[in-house]
C-alpha positions as CSV (number, residue, x, y, z in Angstrom):
1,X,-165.1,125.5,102.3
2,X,-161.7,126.2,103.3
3,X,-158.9,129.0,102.5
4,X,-155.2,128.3,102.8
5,X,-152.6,130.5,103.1
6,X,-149.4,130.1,100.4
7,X,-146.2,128.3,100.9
8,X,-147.4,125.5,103.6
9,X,-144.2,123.2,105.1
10,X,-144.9,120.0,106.0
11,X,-144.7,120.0,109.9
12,X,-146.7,119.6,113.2
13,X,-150.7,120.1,112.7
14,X,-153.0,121.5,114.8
15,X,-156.9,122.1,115.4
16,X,-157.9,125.7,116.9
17,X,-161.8,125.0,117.7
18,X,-163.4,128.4,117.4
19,X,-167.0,127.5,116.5
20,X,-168.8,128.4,119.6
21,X,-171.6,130.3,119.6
22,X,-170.4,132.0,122.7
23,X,-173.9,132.5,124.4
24,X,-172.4,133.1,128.2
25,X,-170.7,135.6,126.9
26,X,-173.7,137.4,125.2
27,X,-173.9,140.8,124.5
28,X,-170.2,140.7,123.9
29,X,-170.7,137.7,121.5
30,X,-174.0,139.5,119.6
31,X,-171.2,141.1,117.6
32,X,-167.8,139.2,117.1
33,X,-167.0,135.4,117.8
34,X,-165.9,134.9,120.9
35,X,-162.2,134.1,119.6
36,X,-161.9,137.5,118.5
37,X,-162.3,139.0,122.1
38,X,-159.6,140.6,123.3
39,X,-157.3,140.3,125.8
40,X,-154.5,142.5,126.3
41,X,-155.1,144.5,123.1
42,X,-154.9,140.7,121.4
43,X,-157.8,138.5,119.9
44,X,-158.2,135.0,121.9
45,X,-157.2,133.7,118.4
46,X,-154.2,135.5,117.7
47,X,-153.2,134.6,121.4
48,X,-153.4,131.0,120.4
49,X,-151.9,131.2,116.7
50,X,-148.8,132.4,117.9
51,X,-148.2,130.2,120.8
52,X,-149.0,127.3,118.5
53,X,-146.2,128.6,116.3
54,X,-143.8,129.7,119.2
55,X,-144.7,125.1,120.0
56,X,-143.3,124.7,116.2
57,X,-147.0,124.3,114.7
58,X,-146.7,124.4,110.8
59,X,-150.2,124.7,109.6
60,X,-153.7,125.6,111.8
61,X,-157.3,124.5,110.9
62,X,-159.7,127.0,112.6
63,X,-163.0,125.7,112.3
64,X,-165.7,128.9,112.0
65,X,-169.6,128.9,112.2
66,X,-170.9,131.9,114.3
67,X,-170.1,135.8,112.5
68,X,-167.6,133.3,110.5
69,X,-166.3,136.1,107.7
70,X,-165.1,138.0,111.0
71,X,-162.7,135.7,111.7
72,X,-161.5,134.9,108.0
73,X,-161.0,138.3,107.6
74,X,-158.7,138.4,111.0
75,X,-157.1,135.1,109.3
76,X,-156.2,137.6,106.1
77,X,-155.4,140.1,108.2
78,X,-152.3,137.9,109.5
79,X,-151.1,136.2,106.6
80,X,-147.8,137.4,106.9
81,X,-147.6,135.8,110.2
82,X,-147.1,132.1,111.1
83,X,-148.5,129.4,111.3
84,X,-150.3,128.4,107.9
85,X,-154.0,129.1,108.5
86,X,-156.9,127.0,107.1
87,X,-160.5,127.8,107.7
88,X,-162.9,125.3,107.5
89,X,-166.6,127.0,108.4
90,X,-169.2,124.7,109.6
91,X,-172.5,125.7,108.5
92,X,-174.3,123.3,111.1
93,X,-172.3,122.9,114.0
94,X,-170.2,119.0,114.1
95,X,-169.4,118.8,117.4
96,X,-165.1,119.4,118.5
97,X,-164.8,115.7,117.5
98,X,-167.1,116.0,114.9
99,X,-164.6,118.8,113.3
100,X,-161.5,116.4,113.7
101,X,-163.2,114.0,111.8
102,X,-164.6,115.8,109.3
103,X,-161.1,116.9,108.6
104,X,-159.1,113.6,109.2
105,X,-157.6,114.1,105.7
106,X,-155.3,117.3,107.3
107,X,-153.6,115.0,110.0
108,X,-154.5,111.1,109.4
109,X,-150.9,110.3,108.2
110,X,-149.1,112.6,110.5
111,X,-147.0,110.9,113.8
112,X,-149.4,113.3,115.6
113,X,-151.5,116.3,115.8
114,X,-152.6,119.0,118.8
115,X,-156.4,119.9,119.0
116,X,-156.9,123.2,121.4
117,X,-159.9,125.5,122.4
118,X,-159.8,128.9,121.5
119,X,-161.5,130.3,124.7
120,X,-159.0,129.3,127.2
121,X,-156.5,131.6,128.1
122,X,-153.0,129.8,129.7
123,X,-149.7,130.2,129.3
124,X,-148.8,126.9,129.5
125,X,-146.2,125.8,127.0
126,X,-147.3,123.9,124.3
127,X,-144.2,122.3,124.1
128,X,-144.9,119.9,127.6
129,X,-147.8,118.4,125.6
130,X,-145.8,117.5,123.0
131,X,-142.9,116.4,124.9
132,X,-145.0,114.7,126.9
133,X,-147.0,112.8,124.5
134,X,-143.9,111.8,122.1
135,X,-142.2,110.6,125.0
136,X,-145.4,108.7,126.7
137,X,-146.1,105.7,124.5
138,X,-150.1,107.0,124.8
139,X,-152.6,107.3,121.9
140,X,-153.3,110.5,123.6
141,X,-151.9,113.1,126.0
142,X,-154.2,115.8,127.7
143,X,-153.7,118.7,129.9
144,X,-154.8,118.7,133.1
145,X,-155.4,121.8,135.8
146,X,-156.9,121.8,139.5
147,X,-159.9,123.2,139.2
148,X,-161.7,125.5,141.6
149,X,-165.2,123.9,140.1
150,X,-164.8,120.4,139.0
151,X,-168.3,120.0,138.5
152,X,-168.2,122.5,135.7
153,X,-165.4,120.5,134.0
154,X,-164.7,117.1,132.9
155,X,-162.7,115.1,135.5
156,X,-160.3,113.0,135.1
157,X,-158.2,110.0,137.7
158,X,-155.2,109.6,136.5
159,X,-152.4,107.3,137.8
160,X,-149.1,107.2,140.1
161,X,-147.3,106.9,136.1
162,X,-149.7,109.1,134.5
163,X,-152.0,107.5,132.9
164,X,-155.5,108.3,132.9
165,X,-157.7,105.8,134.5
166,X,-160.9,107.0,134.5
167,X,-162.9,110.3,133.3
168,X,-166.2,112.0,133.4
169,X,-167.8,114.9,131.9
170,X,-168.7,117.4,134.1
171,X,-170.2,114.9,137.0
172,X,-172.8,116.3,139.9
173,X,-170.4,114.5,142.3
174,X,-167.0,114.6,141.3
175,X,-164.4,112.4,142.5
176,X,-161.7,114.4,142.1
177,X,-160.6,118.4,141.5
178,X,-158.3,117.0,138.4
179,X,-159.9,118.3,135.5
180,X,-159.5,118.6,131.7
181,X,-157.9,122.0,130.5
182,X,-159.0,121.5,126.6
183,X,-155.3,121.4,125.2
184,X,-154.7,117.7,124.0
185,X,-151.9,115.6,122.0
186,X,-153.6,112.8,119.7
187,X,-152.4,110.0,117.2
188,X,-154.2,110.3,114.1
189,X,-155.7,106.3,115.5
190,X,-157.9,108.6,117.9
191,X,-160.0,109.5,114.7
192,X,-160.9,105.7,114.5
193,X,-163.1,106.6,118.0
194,X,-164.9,108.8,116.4
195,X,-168.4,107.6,115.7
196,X,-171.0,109.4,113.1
197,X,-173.7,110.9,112.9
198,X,-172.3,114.3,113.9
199,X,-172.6,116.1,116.1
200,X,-169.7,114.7,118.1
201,X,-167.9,116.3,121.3
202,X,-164.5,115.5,122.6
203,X,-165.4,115.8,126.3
204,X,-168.5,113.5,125.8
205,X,-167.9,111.6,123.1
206,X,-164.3,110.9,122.3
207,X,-162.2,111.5,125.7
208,X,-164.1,108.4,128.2
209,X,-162.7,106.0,125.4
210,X,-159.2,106.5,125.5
211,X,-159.5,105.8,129.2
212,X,-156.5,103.2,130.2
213,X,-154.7,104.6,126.7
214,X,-153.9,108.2,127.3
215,X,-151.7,110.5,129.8
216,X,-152.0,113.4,131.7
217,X,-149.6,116.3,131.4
218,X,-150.6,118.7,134.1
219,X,-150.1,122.2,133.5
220,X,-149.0,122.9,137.7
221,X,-148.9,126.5,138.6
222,X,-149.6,128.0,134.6
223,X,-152.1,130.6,134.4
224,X,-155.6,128.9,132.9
225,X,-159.1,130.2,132.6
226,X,-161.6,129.6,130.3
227,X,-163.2,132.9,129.4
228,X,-166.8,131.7,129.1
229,X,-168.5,134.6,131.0
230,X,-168.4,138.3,131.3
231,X,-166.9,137.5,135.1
232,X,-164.3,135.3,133.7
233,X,-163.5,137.7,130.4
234,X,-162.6,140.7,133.0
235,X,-160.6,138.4,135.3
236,X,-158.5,137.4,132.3
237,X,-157.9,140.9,131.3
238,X,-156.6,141.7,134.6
239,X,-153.7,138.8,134.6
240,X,-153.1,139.7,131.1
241,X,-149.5,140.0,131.7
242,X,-150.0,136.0,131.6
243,X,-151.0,135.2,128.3
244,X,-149.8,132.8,125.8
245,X,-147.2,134.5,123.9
C-alpha cells in the first residue's frame, strides 16, 4: 500500500527507512514511531525530509510498520511541503535492503538513488554524498564517521583513494574506529545484490558485497548521532542547534 502526494517531477529519489520498532527507545516508542520524536520542536522525519529536499531530492519513499497511520498522518500533514512523499507500510518487517528491493520499481532506471535512516541526527550535507558518488566511478558511495564505539557499528577500511576495502558489521574486535553513518549513494545495479527471502539488511546483507566497488565520503567534523536510546535522544536535544536543516 502506498499514498503519493500530487504533481511528482521527475528528479533525484530517495529511501527514508522509518520502520523500526524503536525498542531502546521504549517507553518513548510505546506511543509514536521513533521518527516522529522530536528534536528541537521537529520530528526525526521532518528533520530528514527537508534536508533531502534542501540535497535537491524530488520524491521520498518512507517505509512504515510500527504505529504506521502516525506517520501517514504527519506525511498529510506536510503535503504542501517538499519533497514528494510516498508511504509504503510494511506489515511484516523486509529488512532496509529488503525495502529497497521490494520497491526497485521507484529507482531501478534512475542514474542513482540515496537510501538514509531516519534515527540519525547530522547535519552533514547531503550534497557531499552526491557529489561524491557522481564524481567517484563507484556502484556505491557511503558516509563514514569516527566512532566513539566501533563495536556498536559496522566498520569499514577504506583506501589511500577512497575506496572501501573491507567491512564488517558490528565486529567484537574491530580493526578500525571508521564506521558506517547509515547515509549512502547507490546505482540502481546495487539492487541486483540483493538476495530473497526477505528479510534483508543493508549493514549485513548488502554493504560486505560492494566491498572493492564502493567509496567512502567521510562526514569529518559534522554533527552525527544516532538516537537509539533515551541517553542518546537527550544528548541530541541538547546540540539541537545542529540539526539537519
Amino acid at each position: 500500500m502506498s499514498e503519493d502526494r500530487q504533481g511528482a517531477t521527475r528528479g533525484l529519489k530517495a529511501f527514508l527507512l522509518a520502520a523500526g520498532l524503536g525498542t531502546r527507545l521504549r517507553p518513548i516508542t510505546d506511543s509514536r514511531p521513533k521518527c516522529l520524536v522530536e528534536v528541537g520542536g521537529r520530528t526525526m522525519l521532518d528533520i530528514w525530509l527537508d534536508a533531502l529536499a534542501a540535497a535537491g531530492v524530488d520524491e521520498v519513499l518512507v517505509n512504515t510498520h510500527h504505529l504506521a497511520p502516525l506517520v501517514a498522518a504527519q506525511v498529510v500533514e506536510r503535503r504542501q511541503s517538499a519533497p514528494v512523499v510516498r508511504v509504503s507500510h510494511e506489515p511484516q518487517l523486509l529488512g532496509s535492503a529488503g525495502t529497497l528491493l521490494a520497491n526497485r520499481k521507484l529507482v531501478e532506471d534512475e542514474e542513482m538513488f540515496l537510501v538514509v535512516n531516519a534515527d540519525n541526527l547530522t547535519d552533514f550535507d547531503l550534497r557531499q554524498l552526491i557529489d561524491g558518488h557522481r564524481a567517484g566511478g563507484a556502484v556505491a558511495t557511503w558516509s563514514v564517521f569516527r566512532a566513539p564505539r566501533p563495536s556498536e557499528c559496522g566498520v569499514v577500511e577504506v583506501d589511500d583513494d577512497g575506496w572501501v576495502i573491507g567491512f564488517t558489521e558490528k565486529p567484537p574486535a574491530p580493526r578500525g574506529d571508521l564506521a558506517n553513518a547509515g547515509m549512502y549513494a547507490f546505482g540502481p545495479q546495487v539492487l541486483e545484490e540483493i538476495s530473497t527471502p526477505l528479510p534483508r539488511d543493508i549493514g549485513f546483507d548488502l554493504l560486505g558485497r560492494l566491498v572493492g566497488r564502493a567509496r567512502a565520503v567521510d562526514i569529518g567534523d559534522s554533527y552525527f548521532i544516532d538516537i537509539g536510546t533515551p541517553a542518546a535522544l537527550e544528548s541530541a536535544r541538547q546540540h539541537r542547534g545542529r540539526v539537519t536543516a
